[in-house]
VMD Tcl script that draws the C-alpha trace (Angstrom):
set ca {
  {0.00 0.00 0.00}
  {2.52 2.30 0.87}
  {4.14 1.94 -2.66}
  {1.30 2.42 -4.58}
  {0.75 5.67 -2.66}
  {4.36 6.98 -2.90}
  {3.87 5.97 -7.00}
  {0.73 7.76 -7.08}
  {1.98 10.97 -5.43}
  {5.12 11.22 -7.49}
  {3.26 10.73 -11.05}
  {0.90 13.72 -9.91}
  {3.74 15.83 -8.66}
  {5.10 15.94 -11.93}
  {2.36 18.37 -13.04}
  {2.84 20.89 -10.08}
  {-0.21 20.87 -8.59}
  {-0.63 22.55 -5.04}
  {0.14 20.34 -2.16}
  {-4.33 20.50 -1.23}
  {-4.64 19.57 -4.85}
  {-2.55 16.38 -4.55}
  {-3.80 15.45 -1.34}
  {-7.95 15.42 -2.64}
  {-6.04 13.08 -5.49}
  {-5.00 11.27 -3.06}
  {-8.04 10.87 -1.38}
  {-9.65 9.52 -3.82}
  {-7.56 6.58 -4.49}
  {-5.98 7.57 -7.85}
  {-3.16 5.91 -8.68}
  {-1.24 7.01 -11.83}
  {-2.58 9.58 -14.38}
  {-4.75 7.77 -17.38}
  {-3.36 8.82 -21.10}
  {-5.88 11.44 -22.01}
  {-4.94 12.99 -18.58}
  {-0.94 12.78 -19.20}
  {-1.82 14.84 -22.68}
  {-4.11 16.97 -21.63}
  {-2.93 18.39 -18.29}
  {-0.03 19.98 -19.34}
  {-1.88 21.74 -21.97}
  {-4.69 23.07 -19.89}
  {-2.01 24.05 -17.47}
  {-0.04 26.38 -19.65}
  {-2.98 28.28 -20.51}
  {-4.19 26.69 -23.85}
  {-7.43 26.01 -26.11}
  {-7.70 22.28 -26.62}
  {-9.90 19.64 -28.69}
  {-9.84 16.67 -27.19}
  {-11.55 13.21 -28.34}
  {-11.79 10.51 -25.99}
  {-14.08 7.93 -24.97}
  {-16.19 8.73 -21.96}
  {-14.51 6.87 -18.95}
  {-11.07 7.44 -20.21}
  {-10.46 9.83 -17.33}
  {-11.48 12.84 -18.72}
  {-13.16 14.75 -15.83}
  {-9.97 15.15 -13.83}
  {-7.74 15.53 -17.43}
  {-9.55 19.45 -17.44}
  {-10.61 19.21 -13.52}
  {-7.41 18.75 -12.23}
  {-5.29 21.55 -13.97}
  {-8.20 24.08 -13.96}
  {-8.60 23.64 -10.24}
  {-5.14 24.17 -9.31}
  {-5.45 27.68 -11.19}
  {-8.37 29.21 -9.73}
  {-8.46 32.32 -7.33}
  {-10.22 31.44 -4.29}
  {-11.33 34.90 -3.94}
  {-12.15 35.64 -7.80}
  {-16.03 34.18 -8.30}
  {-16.77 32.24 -10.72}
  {-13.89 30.79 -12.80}
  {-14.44 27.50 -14.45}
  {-17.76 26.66 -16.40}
  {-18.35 23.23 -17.31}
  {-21.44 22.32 -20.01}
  {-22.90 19.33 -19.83}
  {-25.85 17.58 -21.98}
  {-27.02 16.01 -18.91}
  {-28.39 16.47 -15.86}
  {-27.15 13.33 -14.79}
  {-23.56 13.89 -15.96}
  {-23.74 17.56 -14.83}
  {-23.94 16.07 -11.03}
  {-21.32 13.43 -11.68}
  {-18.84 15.76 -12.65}
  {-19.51 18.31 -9.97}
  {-19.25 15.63 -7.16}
  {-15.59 14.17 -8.62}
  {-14.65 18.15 -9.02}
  {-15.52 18.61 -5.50}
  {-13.83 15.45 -3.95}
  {-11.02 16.85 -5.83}
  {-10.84 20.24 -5.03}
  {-12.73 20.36 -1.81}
  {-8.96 20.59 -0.25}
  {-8.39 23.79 -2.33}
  {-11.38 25.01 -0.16}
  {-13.57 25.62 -3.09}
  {-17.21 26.30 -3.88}
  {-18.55 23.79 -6.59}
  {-22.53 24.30 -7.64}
  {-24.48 22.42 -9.89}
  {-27.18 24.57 -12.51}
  {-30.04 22.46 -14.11}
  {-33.43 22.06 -15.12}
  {-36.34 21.18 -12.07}
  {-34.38 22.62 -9.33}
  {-35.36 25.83 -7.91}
  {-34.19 28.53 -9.82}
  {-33.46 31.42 -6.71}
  {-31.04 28.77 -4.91}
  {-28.77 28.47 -8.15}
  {-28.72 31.94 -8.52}
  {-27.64 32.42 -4.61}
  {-25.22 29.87 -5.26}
  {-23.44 31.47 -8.01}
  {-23.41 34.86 -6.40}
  {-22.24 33.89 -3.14}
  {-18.98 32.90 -4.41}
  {-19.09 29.58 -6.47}
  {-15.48 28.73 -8.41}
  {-17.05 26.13 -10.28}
  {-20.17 25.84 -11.56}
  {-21.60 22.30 -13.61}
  {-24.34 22.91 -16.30}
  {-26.89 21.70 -18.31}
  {-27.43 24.55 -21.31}
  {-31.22 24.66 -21.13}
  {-31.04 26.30 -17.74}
  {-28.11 28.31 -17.93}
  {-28.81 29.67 -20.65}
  {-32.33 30.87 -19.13}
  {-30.70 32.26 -15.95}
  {-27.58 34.21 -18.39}
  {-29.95 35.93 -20.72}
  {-32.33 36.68 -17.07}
  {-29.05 38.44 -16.17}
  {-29.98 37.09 -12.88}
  {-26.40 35.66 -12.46}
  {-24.00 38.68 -11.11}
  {-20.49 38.89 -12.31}
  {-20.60 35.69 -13.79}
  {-17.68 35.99 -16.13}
  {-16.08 32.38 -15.67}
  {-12.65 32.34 -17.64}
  {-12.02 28.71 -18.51}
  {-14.88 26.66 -20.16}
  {-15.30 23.25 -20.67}
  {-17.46 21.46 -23.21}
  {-17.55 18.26 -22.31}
  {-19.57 15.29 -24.19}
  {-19.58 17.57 -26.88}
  {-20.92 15.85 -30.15}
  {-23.69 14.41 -27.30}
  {-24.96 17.74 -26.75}
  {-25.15 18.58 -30.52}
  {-27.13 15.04 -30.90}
  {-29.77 16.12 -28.51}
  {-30.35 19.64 -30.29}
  {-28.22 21.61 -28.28}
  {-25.57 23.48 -30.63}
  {-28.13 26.86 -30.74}
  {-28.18 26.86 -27.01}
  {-24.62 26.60 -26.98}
  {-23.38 29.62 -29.58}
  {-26.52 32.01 -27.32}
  {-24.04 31.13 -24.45}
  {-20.62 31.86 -25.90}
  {-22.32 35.09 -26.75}
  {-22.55 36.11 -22.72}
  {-19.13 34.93 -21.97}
  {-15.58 36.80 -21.73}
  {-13.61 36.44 -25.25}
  {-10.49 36.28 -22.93}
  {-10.47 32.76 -22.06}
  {-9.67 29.28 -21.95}
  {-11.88 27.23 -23.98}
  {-11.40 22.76 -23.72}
  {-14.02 21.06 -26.03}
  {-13.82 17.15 -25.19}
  {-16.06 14.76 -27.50}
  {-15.65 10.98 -27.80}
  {-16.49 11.85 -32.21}
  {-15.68 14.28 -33.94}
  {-18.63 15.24 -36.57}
  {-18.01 18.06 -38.88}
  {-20.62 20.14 -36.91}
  {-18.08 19.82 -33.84}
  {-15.33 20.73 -35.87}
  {-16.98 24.06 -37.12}
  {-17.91 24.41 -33.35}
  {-14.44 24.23 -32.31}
  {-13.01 26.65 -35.16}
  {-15.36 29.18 -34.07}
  {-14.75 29.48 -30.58}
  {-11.32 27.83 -30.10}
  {-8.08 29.56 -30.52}
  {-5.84 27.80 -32.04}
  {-6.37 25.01 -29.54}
  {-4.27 21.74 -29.53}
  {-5.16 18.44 -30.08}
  {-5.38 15.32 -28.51}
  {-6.62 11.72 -29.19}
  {-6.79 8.96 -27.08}
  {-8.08 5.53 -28.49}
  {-10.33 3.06 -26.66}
  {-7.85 0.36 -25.28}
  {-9.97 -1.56 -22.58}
  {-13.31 -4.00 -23.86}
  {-14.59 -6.18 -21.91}
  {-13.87 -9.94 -21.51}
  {-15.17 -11.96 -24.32}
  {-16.05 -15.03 -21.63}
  {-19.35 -12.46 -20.27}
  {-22.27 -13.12 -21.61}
  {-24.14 -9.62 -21.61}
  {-28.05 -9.34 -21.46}
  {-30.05 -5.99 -21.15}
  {-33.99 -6.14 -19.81}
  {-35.89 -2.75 -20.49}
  {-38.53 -2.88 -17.87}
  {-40.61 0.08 -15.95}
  {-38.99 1.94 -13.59}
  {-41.22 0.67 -10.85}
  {-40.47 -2.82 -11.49}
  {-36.35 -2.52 -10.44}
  {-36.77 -4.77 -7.53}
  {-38.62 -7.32 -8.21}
  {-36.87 -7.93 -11.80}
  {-33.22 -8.25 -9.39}
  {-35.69 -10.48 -7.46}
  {-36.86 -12.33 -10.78}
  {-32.83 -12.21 -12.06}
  {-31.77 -14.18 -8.95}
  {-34.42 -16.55 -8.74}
  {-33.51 -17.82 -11.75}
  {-29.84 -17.41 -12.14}
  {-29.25 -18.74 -9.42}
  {-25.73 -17.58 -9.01}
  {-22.62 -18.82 -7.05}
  {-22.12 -15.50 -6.11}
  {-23.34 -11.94 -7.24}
  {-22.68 -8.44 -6.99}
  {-25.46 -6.10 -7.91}
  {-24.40 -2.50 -8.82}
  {-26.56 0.88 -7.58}
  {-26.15 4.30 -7.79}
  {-26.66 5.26 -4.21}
  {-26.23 4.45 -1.01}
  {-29.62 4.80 -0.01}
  {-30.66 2.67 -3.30}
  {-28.05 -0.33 -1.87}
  {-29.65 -0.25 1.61}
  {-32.63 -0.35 0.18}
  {-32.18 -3.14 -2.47}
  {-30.55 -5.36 0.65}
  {-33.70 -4.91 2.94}
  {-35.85 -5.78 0.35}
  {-33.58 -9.28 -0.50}
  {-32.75 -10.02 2.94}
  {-36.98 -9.78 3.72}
  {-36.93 -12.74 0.86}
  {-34.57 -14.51 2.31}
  {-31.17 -14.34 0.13}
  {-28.14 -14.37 1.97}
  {-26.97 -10.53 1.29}
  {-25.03 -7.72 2.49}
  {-24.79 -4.13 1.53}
  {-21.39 -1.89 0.78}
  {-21.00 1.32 0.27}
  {-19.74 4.27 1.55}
  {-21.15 4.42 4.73}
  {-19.97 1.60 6.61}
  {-16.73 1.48 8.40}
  {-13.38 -0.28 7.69}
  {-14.27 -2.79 10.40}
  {-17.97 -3.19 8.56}
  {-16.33 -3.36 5.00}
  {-14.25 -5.97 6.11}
  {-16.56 -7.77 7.60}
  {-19.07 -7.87 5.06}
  {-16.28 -9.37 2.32}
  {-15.10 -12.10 4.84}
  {-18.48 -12.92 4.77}
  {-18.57 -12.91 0.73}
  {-15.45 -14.51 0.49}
  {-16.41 -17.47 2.42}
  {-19.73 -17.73 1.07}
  {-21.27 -16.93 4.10}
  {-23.23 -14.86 1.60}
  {-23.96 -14.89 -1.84}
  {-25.24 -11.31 -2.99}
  {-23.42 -8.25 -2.34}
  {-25.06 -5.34 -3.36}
  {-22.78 -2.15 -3.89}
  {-21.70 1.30 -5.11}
  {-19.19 1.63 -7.50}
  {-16.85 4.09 -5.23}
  {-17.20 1.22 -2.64}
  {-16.64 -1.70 -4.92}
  {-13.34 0.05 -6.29}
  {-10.20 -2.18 -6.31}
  {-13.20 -5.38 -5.10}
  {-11.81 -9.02 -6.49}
  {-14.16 -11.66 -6.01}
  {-13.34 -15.01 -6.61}
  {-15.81 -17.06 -8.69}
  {-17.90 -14.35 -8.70}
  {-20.85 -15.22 -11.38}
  {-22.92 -12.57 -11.89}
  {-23.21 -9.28 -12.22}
  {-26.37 -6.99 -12.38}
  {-26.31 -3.11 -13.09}
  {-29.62 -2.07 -11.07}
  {-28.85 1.84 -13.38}
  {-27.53 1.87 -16.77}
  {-23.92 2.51 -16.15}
  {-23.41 6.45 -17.33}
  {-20.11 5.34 -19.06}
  {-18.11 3.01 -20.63}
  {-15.29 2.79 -18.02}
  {-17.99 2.22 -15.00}
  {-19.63 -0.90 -17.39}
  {-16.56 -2.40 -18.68}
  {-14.93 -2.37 -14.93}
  {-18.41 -3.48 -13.41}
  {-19.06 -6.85 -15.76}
  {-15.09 -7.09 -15.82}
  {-15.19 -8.29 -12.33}
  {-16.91 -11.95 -13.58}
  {-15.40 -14.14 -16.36}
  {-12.07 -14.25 -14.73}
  {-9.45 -16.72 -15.04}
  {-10.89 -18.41 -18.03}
  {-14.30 -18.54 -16.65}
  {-17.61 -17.61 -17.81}
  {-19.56 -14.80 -16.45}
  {-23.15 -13.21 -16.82}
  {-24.02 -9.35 -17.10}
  {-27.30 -8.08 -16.54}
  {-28.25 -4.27 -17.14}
  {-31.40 -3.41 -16.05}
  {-32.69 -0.43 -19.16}
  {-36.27 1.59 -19.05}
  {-37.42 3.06 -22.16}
  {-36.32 6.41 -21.66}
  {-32.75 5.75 -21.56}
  {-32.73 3.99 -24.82}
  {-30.58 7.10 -26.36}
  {-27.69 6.25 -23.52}
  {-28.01 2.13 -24.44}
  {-27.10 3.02 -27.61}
  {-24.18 5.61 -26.38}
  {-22.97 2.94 -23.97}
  {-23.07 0.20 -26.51}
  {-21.16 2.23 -29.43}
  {-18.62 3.74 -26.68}
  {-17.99 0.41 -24.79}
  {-17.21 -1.92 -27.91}
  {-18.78 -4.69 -26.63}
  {-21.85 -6.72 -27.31}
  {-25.32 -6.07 -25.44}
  {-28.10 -8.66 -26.12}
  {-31.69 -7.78 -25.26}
  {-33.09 -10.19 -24.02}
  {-36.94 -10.91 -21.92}
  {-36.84 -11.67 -18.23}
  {-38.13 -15.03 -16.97}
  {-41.39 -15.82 -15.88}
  {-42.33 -17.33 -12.75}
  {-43.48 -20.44 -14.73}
  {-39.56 -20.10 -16.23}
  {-38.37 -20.08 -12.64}
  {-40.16 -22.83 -11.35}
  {-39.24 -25.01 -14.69}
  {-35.61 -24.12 -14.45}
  {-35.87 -25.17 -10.33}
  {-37.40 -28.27 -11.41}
  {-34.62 -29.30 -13.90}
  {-32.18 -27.99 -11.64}
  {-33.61 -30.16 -8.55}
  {-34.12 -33.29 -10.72}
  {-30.41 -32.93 -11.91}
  {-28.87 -32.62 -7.90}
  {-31.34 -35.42 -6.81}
  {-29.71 -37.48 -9.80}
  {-26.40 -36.18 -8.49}
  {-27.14 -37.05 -5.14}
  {-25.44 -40.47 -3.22}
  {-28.01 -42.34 -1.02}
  {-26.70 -42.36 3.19}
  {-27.81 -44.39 5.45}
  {-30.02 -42.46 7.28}
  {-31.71 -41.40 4.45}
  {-32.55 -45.14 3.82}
  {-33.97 -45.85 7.82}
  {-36.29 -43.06 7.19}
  {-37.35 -43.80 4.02}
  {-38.19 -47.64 4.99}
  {-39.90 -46.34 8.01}
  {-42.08 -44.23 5.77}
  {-42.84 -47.04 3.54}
  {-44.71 -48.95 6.49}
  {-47.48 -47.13 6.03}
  {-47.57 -46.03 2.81}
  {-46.54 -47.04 -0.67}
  {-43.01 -45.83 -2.08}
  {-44.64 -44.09 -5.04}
  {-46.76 -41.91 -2.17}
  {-43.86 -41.47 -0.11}
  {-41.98 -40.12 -2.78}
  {-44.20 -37.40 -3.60}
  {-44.88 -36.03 -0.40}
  {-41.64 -35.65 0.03}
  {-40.78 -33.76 -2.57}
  {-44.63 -32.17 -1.79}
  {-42.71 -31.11 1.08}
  {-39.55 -29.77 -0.10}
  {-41.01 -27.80 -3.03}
  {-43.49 -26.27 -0.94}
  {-41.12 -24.47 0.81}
  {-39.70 -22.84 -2.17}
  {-41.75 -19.75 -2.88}
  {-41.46 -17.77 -6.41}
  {-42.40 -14.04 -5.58}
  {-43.59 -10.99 -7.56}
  {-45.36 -11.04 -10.71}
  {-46.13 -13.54 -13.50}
  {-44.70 -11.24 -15.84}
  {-42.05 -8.06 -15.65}
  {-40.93 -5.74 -17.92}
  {-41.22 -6.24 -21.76}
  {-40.24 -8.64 -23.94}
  {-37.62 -8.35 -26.87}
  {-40.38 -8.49 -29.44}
  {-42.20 -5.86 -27.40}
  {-39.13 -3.40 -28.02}
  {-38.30 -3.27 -30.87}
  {-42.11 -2.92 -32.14}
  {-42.37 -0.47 -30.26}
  {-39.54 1.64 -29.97}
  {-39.05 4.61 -27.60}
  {-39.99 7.96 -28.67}
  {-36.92 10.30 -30.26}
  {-38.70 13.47 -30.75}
  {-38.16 14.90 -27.68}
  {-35.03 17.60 -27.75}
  {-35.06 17.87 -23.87}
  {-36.81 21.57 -24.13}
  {-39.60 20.56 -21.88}
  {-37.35 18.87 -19.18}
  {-34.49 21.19 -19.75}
  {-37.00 24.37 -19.31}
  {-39.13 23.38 -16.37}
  {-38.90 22.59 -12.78}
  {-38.74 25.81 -11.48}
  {-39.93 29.01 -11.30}
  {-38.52 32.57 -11.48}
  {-39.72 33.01 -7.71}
  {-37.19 30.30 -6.70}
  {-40.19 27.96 -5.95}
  {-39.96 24.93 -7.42}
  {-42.28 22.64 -9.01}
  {-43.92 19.53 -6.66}
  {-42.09 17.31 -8.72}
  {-38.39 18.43 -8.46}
  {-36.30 18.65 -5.45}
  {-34.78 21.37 -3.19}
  {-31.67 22.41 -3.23}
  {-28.71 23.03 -0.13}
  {-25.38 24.21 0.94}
  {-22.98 20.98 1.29}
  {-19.80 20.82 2.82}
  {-17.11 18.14 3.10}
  {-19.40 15.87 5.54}
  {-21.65 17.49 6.61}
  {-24.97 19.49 5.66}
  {-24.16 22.95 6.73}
  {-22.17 25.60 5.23}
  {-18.41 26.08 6.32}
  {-17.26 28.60 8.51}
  {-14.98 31.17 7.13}
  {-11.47 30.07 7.29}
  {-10.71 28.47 4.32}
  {-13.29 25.47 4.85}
  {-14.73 24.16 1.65}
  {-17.68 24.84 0.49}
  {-19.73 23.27 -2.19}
  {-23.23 24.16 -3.36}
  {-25.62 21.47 -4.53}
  {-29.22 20.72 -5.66}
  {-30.02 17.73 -4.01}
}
mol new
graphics top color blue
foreach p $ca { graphics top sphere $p radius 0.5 }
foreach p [lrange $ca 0 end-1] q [lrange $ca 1 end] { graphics top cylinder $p $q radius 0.2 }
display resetview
């Protein structure tokens, strides 16, 4: 351990990075610098445009987080402006630039659609560095004027020729119109169209370029299966999955804490042998729970990425992705962790119909082959259980005491009626829960395939209103710190601003 560390801290010292900055990377537990971040630090470092194409999951975030970090002012405002096409990529990148940063004692916020509008704006004005956004709604609150002073210097496109796809590219030149023309400008896209090429010329100067290729597929010994079902139906499809998998061992991948607590409640009430890790639990508790997975103690862990980092699980058969992964990297390292050794695996991603545009992002970015596929029925449970209990009875050497009992039996009754109460007996107590039927089938998808009309104006519009009250349906938002809920005190603490 020590090595690795010393390793890690001498491959990030070469870029000259603060001492706070090097201790968040540190923190969180990376180890040497990927090669789109080796290329691309330097760059962004010495003060210049760049077009970069990579893959998402190649590292990216912290290839422009990391150098534009160590150069901002803590007393300056607002400084670095990232654009996202995604809320749910917007909130992932301003939760890695804050575990980064937060060190550097800097203010990260988060701007999107169906969050209240007033608490963004406070956020920004109070003193934000860093601000994460979806266009839709910063472009609303920029031509508003409602943002003060909001002249960030360094701007970040990232998922570029994604935010072009969904309709975004007039959104995007409005922007550039509000912004300073002294500036740093970083445009990452895993393609480059022509569109993002005539995007770049236009408000890049004369940036460099760099080009990292996909390196890392996944193993060709995983079979991997997506279901699209309704989002209500999560649970009891895992339920369904594991009924009829039937796995050695499992590990089932969530977003969230709360979602992996949750998930393990639910399965331990069913009676699977199951334990949660994430975040949360202590060194003593982590421990724990894989001594318990390791020697089968349990069978189903149920996890968080962060928490599952640097996890090796022997004969580990299945893996299910409760979320569509957001990126490559985060799939290929999930369903990498079964089919080791020359073994066969089993990957399961769990899809609902409105995230059939990222299916088809994940499956062009990741290089590997997703199958749809239809989830059992309970009468495919209980007919793979039957085969499966004819084939270990078949297995099965007779002992003795097996044979006293059985004779005993057959006093008063005959051996055929004997038989079958006994396995009356034992089958009863096997129980196949939820419904008959979940999600859709295969034929049922691609008859009827999801909508593509909608360009995200609705959802990228609403939520909120200029009063700062926001709709029933979207959350509030807070202050953050570090670890706790309440602002930091004055000295240097860091802050970070997010919409829950």
């Amino acid at each position: 351990m020590t090595t690795n560390h010393s390793e890690q801290e001498t491959d990030f010292q070469s870029f000259g990075f603060r001492p706070e900055l090097l201790s968040g990377i540190s923190e969180a537990g990376f180890l040497t610098p990927s090669p789109i971040q080796r290329q691309a630090i330097p760059l962004v470092l010495e003060g210049k445009d760049i077009i970069a194409q990579a893959q998402t999951g190649t590292g990216k975030t912290a290839a422009y987080g990391l150098p534009c970090l160590n150069r901002i002012k803590l007393n300056a405002g607002m400084q670095v402006l990232v654009i996202t096409p995604t809320r749910e990529l917007a909130l992932q990148v301003s939760d890695e630039l804050f575990r980064l940063g937060k060190n550097l004692g800097i203010k990260t916020t988060t701007i999107y659609g169906g969050a209240s509008y007033s608490k963004q704006i406070s956020q920004v004005t109070k003193g934000a560095q860093v601000a994460v956004a979806t266009p839709g709604r910063l472009l609303d609150l920029i031509k508003t004027k409602e943002f003060k002073n909001f002249k960030p210097t360094m701007i970040i496109l990232d998922e570029a020729d994604e935010m072009l796809d969904m309709g975004f590219l007039e959104d995007i030149e409005s922007i550039f119109s509000y912004l300073p023309t002294e500036r740093q400008t970083l445009l990452f896209s895993a393609t480059m169209p022509d569109a993002i090429k005539k995007l770049a010329g236009k408000y890049l100067n004369h940036p460099a370029h760099v080009k990292i290729a996909v390196t890392e597929k996944a193993s060709k010994n995983i079979e991997q299966v997506y279901y699209i079902i309704d989002e209500q139906e999560r649970e009891n499809a895992v339920v369904r999955i594991l009924d009829y998998e039937n796995p050695f061992k499992a590990i089932v991948f969530t977003k969230t804490k709360k979602e992996a607590d949750d998930l393990k409640t639910n399965l331990v009430f069913k009676g699977y042998p199951v334990e949660a890790l994430h975040g949360d639990l202590s060194q003593k508790q982590r421990e724990s729970v894989l001594k318990s997975l390791h020697s089968g103690q349990i069978k189903i862990l149920v996890a968080t990425d962060v928490a599952a980092r640097g996890l090796d699980v022997k004969d580990l058969s299945l893996v299910i992705n409760f979320h569509l992964p957001f990126d490559s990297e985060s799939y290929t390292h999930r369903i990498g962790r079964t089919g080791r050794a020359g073994k066969s695996g089993r990957a399961i991603t769990l899809v609902t119909t409105r995230e059939s545009r990222a299916l088809s992002r994940l499956k062009g970015t990741s290089g590997t082959e997703l199958t749809i596929a239809t989830l059992p029925t309970k009468k495919d449970v209980q007919a793979k259980r039957h085969d499966d209990f004819i084939g270990k009875i078949l297995e099965t050497e007779i002992s003795a005491d097996a044979e006293a009992i059985f004779s005993k039996l057959c006093e008063t009754e005959d051996q055929a009626t004997v038989s079958l109460k006994i396995l009356s007996q034992i089958l009863d107590k096997v129980k196949i829960s939820g419904p008959e039927k979940i999600g859709r089938t295969a034929s049922e998808w691609s008859e009827h395939p999801p909508s593509s009309g909608g360009k995200r104006r609705s959802g990228e519009r609403s939520g909120g209103s200029r009063s700062g009250k926001p709709n029933s349906s979207s959350s509030t938002s807070s202050y953050k710190s570090g670890k706790g809920s309440a602002p930091a005190s004055k000295g240097g603490k860091p802050q970070r601003f997010r919409n829950k």
